[in-house]
C-alpha positions as CSV (number, residue, x, y, z in Angstrom):
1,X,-16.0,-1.9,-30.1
2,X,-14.2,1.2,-30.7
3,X,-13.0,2.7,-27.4
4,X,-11.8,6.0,-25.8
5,X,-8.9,5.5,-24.0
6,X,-6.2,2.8,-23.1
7,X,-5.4,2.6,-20.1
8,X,-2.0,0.7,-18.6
9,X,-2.9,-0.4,-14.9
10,X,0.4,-2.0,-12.8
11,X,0.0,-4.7,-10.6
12,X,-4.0,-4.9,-11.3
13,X,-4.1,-8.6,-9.5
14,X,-3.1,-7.6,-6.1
15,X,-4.9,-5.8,-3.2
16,X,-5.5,-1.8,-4.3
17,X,-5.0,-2.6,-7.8
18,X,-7.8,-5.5,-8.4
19,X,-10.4,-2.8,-7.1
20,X,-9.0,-0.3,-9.1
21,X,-9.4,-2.5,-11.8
22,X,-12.8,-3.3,-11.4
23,X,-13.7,0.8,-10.2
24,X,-12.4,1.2,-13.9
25,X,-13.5,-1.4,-16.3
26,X,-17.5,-0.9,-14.9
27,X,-17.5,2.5,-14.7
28,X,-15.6,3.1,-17.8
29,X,-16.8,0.9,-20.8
30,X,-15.2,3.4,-23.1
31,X,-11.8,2.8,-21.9
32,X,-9.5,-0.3,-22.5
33,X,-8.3,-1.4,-19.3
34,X,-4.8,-3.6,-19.5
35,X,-3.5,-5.1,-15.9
36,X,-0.2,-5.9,-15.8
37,X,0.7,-7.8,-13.5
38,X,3.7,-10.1,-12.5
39,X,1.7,-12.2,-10.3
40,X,4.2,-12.9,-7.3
41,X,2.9,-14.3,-4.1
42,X,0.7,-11.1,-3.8
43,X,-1.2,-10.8,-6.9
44,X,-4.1,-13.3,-7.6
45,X,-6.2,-12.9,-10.6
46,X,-9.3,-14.2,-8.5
47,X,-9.0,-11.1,-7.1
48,X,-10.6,-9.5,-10.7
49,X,-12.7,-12.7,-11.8
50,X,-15.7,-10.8,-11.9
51,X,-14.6,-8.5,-14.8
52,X,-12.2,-11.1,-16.1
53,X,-14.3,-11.6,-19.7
54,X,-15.1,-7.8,-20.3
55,X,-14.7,-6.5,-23.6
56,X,-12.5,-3.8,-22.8
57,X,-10.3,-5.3,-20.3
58,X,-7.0,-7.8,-21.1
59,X,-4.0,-9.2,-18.9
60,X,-0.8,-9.4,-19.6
61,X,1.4,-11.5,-17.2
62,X,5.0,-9.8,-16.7
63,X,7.4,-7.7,-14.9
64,X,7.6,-4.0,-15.1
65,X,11.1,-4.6,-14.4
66,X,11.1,-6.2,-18.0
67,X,12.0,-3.7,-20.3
68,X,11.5,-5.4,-23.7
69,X,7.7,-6.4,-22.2
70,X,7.2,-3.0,-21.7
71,X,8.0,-2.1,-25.7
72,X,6.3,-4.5,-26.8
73,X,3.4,-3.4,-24.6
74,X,3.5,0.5,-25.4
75,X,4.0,-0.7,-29.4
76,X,0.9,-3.1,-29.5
77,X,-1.2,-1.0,-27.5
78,X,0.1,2.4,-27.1
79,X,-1.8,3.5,-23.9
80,X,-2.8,6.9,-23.7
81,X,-2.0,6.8,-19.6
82,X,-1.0,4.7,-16.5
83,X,-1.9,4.2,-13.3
84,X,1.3,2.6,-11.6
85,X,0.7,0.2,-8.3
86,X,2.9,-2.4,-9.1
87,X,5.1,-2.4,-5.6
88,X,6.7,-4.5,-3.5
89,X,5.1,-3.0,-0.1
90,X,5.4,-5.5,2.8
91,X,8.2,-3.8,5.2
92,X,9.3,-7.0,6.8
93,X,10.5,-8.0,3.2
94,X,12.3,-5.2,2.8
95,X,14.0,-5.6,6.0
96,X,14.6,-9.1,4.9
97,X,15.9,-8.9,1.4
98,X,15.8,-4.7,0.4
99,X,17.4,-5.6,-3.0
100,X,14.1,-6.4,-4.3
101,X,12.3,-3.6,-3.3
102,X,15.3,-1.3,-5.5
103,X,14.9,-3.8,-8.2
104,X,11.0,-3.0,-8.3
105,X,10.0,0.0,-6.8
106,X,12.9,1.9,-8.2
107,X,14.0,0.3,-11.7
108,X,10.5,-1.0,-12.8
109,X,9.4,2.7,-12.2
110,X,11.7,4.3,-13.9
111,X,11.6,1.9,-17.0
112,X,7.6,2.6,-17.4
113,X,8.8,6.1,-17.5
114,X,11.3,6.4,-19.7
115,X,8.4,3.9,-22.3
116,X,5.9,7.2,-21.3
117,X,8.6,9.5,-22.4
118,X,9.3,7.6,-25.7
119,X,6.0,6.8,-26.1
120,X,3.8,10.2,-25.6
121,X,1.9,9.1,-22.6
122,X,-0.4,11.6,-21.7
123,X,-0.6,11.2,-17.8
124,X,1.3,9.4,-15.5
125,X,-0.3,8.2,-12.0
126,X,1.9,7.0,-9.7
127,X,0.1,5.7,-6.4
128,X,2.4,5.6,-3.3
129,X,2.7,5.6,0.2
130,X,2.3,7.9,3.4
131,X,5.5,6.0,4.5
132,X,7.9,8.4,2.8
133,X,7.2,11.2,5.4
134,X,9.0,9.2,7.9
135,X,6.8,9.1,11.5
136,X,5.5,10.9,13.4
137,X,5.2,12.0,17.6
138,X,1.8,11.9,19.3
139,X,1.8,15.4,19.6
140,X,2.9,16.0,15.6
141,X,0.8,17.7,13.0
142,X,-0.2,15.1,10.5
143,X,1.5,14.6,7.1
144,X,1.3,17.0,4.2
145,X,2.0,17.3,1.3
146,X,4.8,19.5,1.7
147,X,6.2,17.5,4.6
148,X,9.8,16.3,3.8
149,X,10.6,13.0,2.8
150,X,12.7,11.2,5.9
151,X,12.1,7.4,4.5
152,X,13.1,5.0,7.7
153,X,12.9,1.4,6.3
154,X,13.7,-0.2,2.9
155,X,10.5,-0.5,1.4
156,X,9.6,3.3,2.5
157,X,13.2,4.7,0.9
158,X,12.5,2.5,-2.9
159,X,9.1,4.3,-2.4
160,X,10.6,8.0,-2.2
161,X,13.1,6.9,-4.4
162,X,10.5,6.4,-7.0
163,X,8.6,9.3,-5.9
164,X,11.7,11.6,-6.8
165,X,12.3,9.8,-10.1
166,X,8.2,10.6,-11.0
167,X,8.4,14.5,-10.3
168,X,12.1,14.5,-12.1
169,X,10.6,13.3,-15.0
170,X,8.3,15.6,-14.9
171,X,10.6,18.4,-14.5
172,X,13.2,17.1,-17.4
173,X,10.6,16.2,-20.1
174,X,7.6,17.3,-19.3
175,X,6.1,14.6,-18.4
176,X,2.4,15.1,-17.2
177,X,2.2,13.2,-13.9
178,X,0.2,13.0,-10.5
179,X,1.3,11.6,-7.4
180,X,-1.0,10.3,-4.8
181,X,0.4,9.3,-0.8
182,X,-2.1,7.0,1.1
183,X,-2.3,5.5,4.6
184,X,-2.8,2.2,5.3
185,X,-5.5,0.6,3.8
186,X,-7.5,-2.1,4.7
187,X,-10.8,-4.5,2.9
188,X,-11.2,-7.6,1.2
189,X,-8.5,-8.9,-1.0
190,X,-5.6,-8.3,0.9
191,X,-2.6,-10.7,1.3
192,X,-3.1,-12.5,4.4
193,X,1.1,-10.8,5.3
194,X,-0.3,-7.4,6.2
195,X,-1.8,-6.8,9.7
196,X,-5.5,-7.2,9.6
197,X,-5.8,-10.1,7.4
198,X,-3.2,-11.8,10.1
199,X,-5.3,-11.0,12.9
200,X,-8.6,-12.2,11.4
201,X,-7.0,-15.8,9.9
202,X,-5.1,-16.5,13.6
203,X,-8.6,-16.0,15.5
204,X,-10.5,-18.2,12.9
205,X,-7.8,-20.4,13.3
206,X,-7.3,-20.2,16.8
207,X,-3.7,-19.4,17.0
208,X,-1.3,-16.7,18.1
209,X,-2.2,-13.0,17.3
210,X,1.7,-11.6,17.3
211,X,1.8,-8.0,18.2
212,X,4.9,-6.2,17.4
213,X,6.6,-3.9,20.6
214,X,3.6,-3.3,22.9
215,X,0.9,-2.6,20.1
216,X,1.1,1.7,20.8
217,X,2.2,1.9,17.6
218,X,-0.6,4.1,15.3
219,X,-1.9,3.9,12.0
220,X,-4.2,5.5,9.7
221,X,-6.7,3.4,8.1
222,X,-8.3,3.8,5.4
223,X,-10.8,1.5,3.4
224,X,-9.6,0.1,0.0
225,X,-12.8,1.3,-1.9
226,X,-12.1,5.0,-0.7
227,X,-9.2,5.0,-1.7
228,X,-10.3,3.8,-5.2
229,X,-12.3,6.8,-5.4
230,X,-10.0,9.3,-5.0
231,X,-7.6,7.3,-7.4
232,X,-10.5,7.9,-9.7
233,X,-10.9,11.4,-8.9
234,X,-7.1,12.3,-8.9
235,X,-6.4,10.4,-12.2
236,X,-9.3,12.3,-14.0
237,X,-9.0,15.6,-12.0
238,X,-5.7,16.0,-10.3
239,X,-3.3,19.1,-11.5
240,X,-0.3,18.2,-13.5
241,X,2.5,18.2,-11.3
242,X,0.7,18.2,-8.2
243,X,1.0,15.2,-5.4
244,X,-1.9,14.2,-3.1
245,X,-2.1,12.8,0.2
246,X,-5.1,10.1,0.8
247,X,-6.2,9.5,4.3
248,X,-9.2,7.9,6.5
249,X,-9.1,10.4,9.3
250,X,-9.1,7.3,11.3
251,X,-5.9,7.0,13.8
252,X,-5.4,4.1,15.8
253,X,-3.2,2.1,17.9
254,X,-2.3,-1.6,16.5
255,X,-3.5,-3.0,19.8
256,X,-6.8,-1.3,19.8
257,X,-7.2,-2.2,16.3
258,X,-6.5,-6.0,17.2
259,X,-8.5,-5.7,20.1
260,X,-11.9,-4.7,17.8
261,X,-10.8,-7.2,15.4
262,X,-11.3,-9.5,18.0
263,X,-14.7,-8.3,19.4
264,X,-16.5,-8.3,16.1
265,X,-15.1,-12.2,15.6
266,X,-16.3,-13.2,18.8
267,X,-19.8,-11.7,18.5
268,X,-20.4,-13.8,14.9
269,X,-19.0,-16.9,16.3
270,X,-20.2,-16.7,19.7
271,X,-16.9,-18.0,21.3
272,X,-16.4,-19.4,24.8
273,X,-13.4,-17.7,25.0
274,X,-12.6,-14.3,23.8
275,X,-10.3,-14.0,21.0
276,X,-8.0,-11.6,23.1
277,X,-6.7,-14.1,24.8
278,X,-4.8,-15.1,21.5
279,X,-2.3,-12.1,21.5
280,X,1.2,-12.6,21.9
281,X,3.6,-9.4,22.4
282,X,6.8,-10.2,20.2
283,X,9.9,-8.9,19.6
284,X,9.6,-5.2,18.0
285,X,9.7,-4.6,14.3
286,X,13.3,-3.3,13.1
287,X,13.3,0.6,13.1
288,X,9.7,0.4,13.5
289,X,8.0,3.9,12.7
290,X,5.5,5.0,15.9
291,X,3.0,6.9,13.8
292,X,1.9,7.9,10.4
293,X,-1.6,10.3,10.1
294,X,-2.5,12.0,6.9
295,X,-3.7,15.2,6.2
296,X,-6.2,14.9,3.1
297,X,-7.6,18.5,3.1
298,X,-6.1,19.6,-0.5
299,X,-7.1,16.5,-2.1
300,X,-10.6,17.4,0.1
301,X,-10.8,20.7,-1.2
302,X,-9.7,21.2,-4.3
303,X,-11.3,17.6,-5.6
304,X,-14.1,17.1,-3.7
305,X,-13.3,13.6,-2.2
306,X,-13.1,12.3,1.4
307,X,-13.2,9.4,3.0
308,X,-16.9,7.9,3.0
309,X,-16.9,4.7,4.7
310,X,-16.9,4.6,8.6
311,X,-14.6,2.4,10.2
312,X,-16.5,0.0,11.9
313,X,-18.7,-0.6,8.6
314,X,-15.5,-1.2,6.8
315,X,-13.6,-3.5,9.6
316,X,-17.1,-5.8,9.5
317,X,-17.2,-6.1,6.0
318,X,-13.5,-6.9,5.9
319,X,-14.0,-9.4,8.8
320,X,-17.2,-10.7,7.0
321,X,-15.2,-11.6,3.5
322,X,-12.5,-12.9,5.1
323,X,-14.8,-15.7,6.8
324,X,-16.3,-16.6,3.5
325,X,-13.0,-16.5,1.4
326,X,-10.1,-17.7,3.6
């Protein structure tokens, strides 16, 4: 089968990328789909079973901080354009051990770059995070695109570090890029690390929900298959050079969040005792950022999207797969 495009996708077995992955490969027979993907602790290839045998998919295991991989990739296949996820993302890690996070965010980029340079790749995606803008007040504006960077953990600093080395690029050799900044999304597939996945397995496991600080702390959620859509739509659509932010218009504090998590488990399971009962404050998160919200309006009105999927239809199907899969 002859096909249109070849596509490199980064880190196609872990949470965002597996459902970009399969957005792709269904709705796109015409392109050749390649996942790359390490597979650390976070990437699972069950995660893209059901597309696993299509014709114009493959895997590859291996690092993107491998740089001989990568030419032997970009000589074998030469893909016309990559979407880059590949990340290490979880912030207590990078408190932990931020080494890492340089080591991937930050060198594995820039070695897929410098094979897009030498290679004639036509567009370079590179998905990152809201988390570079710093935080934000209660009373703050939310993030735009033109809001300066002010990076306030590890993980969030290798992130605009990466950022920086996409638009340089860019600037130096032309490279033709988009850049994409989302909030914190949520769905099935997730590593069972992040926050909503840890609340859902300690109530179906009856044990202690930790809540970091006193739970005021405010995200933006957004859910993972909205998100895929406007990868879609900015990878086809978006304006060389340009950067996008990607949010669900749907602030809220962690304890409130916990708090409905808890509700909709007790309602399927029809427990004695309710699940909020299971929350244990603990000792605050290191430099932990108050508040992230996302202005989406350019992305809104210049490419159509917003977010589709209202939250408490997206929390119960979360909630609903991970009963069935954990």
């Amino acid at each position: 089968m002859k096909l249109d495009k070849t596509i490199l996708i980064t880190g196609g077995a872990g949470f965002i990328g597996s459902h970009v992955i399969k957005r792709f490969v269904t709705k796109y027979p015409n392109y050749h789909i390649i996942n790359l993907d390490k597979l650390t602790y976070c990437g699972d290839l069950s995660n893209v079973k059901e597309i696993s045998l299509a014709e114009n998919y493959s895997f590859i295991a291996g690092d993107i901080c491998d740089a001989t991989l990568l030419k032997n990739i970009f000589e074998e296949y030469s893909p016309d354009a990559i979407i880059h996820l590949a990340a290490e993302s979880h912030v207590d890690n990078s408190i932990e051990n931020p080494n890492i996070f340089v080591q991937t965010n930050v060198i594995g980029t820039c070695n897929l770059l410098n094979m897009s340079i030498k290679y004639g790749v036509e567009r370079f995606y590179h998905v990152s995070t809201d988390e570079v803008y710093g935080d934000l007040n209660l009373i703050d504006e939310p993030f735009t695109e033109t809001t300066p960077y002010q990076p306030k953990s590890p993980y969030s600093a290798s992130k605009a570090s990466s950022d920086h080395f996409v638009r340089a690029y860019g600037n130096t050799y032309q490279l033709n890029y988009v850049i994409s900044n989302c909030s914190n999304n949520y769905g099935p597939n997730q590593h069972h690390e992040k926050l909503i996945p840890t609340v859902i397995n300690s109530i179906l496991n009856n044990i202690t929900i930790p809540v970091y600080g006193d739970g005021k702390n405010i995200r933006d959620w957004l859910y993972v298959e909205d998100h895929v859509k406007a990868i879609d739509v900015i990878f086809h659509n978006g304006v060389n050079g340009e950067t996008y932010n990607v949010g669900g218009d749907c602030e809220k504090t962690n304890i409130d969040l916990i708090k409905v998590i808890c509700n909709e488990i007790d309602l399927i399971n029809d427990n004695n005792n309710p699940s909020t009962e299971l929350i244990k404050f603990v000792t605050d998160r290191k430099g932990h950022d108050f508040r992230y919200a996302i202005n989406s309006d350019k992305l809104q009105k210049q490419l159509g999207w917003k977010p589709e999927t209202p939250f408490m239809v997206g929390i119960k199907d979360t909630i609903n797969w991970y009963i069935k899969n954990l």
